[in-house]
Short mmCIF file of the C-alpha atoms (twelve columns), coordinates in Angstrom:
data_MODEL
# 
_entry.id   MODEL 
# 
loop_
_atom_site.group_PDB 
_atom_site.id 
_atom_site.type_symbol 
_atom_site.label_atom_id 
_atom_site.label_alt_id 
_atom_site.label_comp_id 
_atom_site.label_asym_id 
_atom_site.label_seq_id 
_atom_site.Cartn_x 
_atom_site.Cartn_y 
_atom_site.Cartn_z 
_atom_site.pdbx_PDB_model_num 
ATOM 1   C CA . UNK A 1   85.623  125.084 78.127  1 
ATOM 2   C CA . UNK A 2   86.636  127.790 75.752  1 
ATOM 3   C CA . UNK A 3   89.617  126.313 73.511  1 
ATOM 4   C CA . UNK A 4   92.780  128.418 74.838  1 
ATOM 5   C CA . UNK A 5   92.019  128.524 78.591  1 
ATOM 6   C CA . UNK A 6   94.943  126.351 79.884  1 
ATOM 7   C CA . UNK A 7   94.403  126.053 83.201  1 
ATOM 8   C CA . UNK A 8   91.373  123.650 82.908  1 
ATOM 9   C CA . UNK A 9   90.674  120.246 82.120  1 
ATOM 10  C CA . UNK A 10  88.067  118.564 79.966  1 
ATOM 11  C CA . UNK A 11  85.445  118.606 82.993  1 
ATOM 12  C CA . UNK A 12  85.911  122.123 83.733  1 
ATOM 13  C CA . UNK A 13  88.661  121.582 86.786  1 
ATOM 14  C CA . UNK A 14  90.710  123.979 87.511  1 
ATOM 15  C CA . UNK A 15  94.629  122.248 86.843  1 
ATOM 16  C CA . UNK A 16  97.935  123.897 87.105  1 
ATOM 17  C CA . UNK A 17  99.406  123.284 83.363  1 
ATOM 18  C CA . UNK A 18  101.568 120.336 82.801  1 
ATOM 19  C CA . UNK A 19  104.898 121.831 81.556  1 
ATOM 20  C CA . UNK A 20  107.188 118.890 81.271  1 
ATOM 21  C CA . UNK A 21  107.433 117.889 77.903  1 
ATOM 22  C CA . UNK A 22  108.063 121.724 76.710  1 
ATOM 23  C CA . UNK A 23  111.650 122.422 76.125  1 
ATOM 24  C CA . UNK A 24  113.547 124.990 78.023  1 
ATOM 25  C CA . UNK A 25  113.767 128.641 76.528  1 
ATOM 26  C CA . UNK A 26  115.203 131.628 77.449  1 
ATOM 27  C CA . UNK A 27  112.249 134.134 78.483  1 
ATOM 28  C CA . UNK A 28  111.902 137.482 79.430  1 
ATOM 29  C CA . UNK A 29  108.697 139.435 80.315  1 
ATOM 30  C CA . UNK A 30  108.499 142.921 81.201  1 
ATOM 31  C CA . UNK A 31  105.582 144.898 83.303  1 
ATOM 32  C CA . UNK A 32  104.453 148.508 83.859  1 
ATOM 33  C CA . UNK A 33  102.762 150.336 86.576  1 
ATOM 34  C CA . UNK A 34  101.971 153.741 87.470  1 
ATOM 35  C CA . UNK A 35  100.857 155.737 90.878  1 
ATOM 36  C CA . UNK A 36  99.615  159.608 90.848  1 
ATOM 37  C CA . UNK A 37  100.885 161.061 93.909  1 
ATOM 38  C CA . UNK A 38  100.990 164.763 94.634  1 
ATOM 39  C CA . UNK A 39  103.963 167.005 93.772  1 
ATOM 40  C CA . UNK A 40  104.486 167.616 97.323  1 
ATOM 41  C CA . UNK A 41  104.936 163.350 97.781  1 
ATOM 42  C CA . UNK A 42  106.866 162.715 94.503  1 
ATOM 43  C CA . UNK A 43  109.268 165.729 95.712  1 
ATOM 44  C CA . UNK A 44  110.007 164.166 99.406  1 
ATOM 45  C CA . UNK A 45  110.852 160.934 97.927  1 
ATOM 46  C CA . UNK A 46  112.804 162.506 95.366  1 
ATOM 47  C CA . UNK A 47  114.884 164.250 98.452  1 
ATOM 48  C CA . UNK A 48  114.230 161.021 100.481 1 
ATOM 49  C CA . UNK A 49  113.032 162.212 103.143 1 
ATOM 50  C CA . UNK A 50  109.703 160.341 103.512 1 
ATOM 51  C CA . UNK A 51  109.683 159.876 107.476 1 
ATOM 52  C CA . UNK A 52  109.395 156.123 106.913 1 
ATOM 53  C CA . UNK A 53  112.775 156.078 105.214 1 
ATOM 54  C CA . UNK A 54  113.680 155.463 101.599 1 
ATOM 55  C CA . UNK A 55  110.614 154.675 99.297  1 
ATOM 56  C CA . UNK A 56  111.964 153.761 95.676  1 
ATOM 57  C CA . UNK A 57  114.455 151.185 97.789  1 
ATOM 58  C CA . UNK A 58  111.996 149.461 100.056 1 
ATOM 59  C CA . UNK A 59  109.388 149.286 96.740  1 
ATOM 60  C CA . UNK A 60  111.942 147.945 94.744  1 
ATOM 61  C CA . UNK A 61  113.041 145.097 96.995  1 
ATOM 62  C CA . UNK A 62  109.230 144.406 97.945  1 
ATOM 63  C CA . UNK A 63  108.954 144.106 94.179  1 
ATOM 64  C CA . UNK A 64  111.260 141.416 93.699  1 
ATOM 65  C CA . UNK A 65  110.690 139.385 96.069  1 
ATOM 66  C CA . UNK A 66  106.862 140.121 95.395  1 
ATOM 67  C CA . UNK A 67  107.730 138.846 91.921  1 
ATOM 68  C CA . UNK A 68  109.914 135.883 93.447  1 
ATOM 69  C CA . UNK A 69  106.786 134.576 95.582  1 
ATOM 70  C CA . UNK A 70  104.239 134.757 92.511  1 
ATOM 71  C CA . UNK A 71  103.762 130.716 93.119  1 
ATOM 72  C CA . UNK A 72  102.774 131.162 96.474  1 
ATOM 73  C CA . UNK A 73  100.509 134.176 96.002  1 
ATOM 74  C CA . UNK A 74  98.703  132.859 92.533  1 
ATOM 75  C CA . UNK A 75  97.283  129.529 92.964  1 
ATOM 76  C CA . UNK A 76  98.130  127.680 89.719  1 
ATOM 77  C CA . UNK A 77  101.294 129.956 88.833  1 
ATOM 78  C CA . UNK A 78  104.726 127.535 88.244  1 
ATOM 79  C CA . UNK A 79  107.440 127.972 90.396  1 
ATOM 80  C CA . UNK A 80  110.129 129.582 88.779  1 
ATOM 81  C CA . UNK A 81  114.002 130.186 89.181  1 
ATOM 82  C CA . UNK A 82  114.658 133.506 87.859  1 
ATOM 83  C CA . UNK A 83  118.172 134.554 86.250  1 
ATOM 84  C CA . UNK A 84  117.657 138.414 86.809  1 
ATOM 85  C CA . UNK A 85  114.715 139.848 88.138  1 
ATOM 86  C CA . UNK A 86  114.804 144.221 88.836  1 
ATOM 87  C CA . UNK A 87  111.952 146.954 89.176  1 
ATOM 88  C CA . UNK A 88  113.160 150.316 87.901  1 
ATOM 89  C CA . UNK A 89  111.227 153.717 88.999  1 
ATOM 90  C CA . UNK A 90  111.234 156.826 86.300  1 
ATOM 91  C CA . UNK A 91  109.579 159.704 88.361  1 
ATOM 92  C CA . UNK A 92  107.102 162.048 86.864  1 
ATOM 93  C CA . UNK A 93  106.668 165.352 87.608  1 
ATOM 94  C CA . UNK A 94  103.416 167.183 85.901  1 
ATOM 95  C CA . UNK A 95  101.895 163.554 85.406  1 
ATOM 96  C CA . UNK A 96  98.368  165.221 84.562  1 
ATOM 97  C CA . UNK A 97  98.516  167.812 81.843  1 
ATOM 98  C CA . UNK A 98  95.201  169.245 83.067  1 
ATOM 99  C CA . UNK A 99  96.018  169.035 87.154  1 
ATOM 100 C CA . UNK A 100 99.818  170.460 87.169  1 
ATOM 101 C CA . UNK A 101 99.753  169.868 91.229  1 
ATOM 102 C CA . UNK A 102 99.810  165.654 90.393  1 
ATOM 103 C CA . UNK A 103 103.003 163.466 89.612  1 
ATOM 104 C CA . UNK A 104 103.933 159.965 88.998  1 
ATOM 105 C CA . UNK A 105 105.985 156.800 89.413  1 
ATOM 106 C CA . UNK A 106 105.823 154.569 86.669  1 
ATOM 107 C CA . UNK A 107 107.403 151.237 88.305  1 
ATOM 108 C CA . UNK A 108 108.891 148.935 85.806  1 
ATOM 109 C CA . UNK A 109 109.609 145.347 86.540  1 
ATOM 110 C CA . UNK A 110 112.005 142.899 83.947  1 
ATOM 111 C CA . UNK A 111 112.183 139.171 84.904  1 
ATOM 112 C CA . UNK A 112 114.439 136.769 82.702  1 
ATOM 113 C CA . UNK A 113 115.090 132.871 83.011  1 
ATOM 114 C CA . UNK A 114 116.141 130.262 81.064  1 
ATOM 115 C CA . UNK A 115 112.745 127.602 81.763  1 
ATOM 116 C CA . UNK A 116 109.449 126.007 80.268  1 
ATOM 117 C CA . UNK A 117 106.913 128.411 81.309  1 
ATOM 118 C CA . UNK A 118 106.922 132.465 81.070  1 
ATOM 119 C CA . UNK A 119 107.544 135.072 83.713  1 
ATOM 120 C CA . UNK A 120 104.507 137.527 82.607  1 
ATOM 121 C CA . UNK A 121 102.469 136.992 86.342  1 
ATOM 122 C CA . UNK A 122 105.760 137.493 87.975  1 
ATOM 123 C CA . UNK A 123 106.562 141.049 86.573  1 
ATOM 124 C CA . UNK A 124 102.819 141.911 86.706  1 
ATOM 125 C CA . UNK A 125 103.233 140.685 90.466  1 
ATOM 126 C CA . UNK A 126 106.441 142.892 90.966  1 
ATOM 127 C CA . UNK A 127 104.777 145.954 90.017  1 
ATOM 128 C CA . UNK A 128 102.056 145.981 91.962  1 
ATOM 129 C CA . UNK A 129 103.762 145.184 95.044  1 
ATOM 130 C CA . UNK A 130 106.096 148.063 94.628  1 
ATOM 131 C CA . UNK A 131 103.202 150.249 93.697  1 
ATOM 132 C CA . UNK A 132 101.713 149.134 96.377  1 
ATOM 133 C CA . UNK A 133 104.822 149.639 98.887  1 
ATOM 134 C CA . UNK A 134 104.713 153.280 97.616  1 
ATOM 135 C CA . UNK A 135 101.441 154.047 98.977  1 
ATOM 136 C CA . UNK A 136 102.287 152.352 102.342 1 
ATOM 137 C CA . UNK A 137 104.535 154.537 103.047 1 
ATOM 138 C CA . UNK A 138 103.406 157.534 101.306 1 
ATOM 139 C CA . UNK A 139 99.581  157.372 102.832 1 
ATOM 140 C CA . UNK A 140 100.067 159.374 105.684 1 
ATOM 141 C CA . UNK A 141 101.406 162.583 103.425 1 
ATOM 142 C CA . UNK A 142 98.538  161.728 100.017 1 
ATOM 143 C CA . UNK A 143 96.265  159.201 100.958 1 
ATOM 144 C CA . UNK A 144 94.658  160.319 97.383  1 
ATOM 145 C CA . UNK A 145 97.013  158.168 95.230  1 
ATOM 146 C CA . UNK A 146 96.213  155.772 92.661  1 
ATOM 147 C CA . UNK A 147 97.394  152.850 91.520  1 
ATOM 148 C CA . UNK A 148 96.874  151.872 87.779  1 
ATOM 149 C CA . UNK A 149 97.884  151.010 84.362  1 
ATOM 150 C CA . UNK A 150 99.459  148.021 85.357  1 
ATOM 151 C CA . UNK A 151 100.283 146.145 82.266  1 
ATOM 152 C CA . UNK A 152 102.011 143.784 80.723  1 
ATOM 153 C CA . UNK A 153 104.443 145.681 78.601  1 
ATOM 154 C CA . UNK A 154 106.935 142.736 76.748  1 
ATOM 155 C CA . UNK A 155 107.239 139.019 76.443  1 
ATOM 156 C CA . UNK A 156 109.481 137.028 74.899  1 
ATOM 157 C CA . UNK A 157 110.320 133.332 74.793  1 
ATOM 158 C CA . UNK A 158 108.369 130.493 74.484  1 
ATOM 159 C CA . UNK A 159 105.649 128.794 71.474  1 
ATOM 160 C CA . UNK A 160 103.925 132.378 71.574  1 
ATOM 161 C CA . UNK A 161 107.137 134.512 71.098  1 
ATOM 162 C CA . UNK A 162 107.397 137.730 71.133  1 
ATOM 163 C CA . UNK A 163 105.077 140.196 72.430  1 
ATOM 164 C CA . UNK A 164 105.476 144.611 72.671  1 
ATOM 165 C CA . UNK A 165 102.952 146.340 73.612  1 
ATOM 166 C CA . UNK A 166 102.373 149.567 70.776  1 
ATOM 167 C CA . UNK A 167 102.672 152.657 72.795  1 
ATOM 168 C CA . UNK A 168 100.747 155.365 72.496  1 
ATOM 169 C CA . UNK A 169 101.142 158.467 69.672  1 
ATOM 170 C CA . UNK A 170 103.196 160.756 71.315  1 
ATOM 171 C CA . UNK A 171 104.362 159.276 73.976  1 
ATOM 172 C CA . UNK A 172 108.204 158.060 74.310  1 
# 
């Protein structure tokens, strides 16, 4: 196996890493996410009133506990006890500089614990659940949304340390 690929064992077997002699560490990993929805969407959830009730607040708690279930959804992921876990939404109006009828929600998910292992999966996991809650209950108005840029955005914690991903020039 390539050296670096944790999650197998000298024959090739796939092995959930053995975490117990690594000492504890507080850890925080943050993820990004993004859906393009039409103007007309981003405004009725903006006014909430999105017939199947109030988007940002059903996403966000299908988020966490999206995030909080990453161990039963990803086969070799630890289970982990978080000390905060939220998902954040920043809505976008004029997303697309060339198609001014398209908006966004840019879904951002921040878990922190004090453990042996990190929490990237689990914030990657929390995003796309609430992205993914958004279009549920938005696809009846725009089934044309899309779901990307998922990303892991920060890490920190842990032998690797700390990670920030370099944004883009000219973009805050």
């Amino acid at each position: 196996m390539e050296p670096g690929l944790t999650h197998f064992d000298s024959q090739g077997n796939a092995v959930m890493v053995d975490v117990s002699a690594k000492p504890h560490s507080l850890r925080m990993a943050q993820a990004k996410g993004r859906i393009t929805v039409t103007q007309e969407t981003l405004s009725l959830i903006q006014q909430g009133t999105v017939r199947k009730g109030d988007v940002l607040a059903v996403a966000r708690i299908a988020g966490v506990m999206a995030a909080k279930k990453t161990a039963e959804l990803i086969p070799l992921c630890h289970p982990l006890l978080f000390d905060s876990c939220t998902l954040d939404f920043a809505l976008q109006e004029n997303a697309d500089e060339g198609d001014a009828s398209q908006g966004a929600i840019e879904a951002t998910c921040t878990v922190r614990l004090s453990g042996k292992t990190g929490a990237e999966i689990e914030a990657l996991t929390g995003v796309s659940v609430a992205l993914l809650t958004i279009y549920d209950m938005c696809k009846a108005i725009d089934r044309g949304m899309v779901l990307g840029e998922i990303r892991l955005w920060e890490k920190s914690g842990g032998k690797s340390g700390h990670f920030l991903r370099e944004k883009p020039q000219g973009v805050d």
